[in-house]
LOMAR-629455 format. One line per 10 residues: number of its first residue (from 1); for each residue x, y, z of C-alpha. Coordinates in steps of 0.5 Angstrom, whole numbers. Each point is the difference from the previous one (the first is absolute). Example, Ala and Ser with C-alpha at 12.3 -4.5 7.8 and 13.67 -1.06 7.14 Angstrom:
# residues 2
1 = 25 -9 16 | 2 7 -2
***
This chain:
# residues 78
1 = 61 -18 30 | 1 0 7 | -5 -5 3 | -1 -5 -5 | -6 -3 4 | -4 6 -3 | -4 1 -6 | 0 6 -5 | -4 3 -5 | 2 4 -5
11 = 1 1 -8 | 6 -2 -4 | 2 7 -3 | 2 -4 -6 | -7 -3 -1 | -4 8 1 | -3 4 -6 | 6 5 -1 | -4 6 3 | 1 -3 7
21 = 7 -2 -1 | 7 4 2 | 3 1 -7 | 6 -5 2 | -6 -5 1 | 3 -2 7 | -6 4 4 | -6 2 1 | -3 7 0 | -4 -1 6
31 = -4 8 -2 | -1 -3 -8 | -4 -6 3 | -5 4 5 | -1 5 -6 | -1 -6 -4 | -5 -3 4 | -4 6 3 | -1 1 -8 | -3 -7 -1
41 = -4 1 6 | -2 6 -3 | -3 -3 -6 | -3 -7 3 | -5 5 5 | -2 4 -7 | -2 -7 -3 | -3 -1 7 | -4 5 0 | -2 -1 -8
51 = -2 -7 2 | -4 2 6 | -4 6 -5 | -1 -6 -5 | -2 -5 5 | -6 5 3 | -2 2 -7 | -1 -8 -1 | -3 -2 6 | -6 7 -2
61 = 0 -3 -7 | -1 -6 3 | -5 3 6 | -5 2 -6 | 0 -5 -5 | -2 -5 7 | -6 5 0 | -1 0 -7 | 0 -7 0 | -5 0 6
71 = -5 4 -3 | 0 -4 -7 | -2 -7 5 | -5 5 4 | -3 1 -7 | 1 -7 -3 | -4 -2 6 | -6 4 -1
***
């Protein structure tokens, strides 16, 4: 490194899943890694979008048993 006052982040190649690493384990495949990343990003906004669908579903579900239940005190009140 050519000023060592500065600091670096990276990946060890040794320490990567072989997916993303060069045969010899010396290097990175920079593309691998986008690809990899891109996929998991993917699939975390699918789940994303199932977890939004099941939220709304629980708040209606929970929406009507709060007026079914409003109704029940309405006529145990009479």
């Amino acid at each position: 490194k050519v000023e060592p006052d500065e600091e670096y982040l990276g990946f060890i190649a040794e320490d990567v899943p072989a997916l993303v690493a060069t045969r010899d384990r010396k290097g990175l495949a920079a593309m691998d890694i986008v690809s990899v990343v891109t996929q998991v990003v993917k699939d975390q906004q699918r789940v994303i979008a199932s977890q939004k669908e099941e939220i709304a579903s629980q708040r209606d579900l929970i929406e009507r048993l709060g007026e079914r239940l409003a109704a029940l005190e309405t006529k145990l009140s009479l």
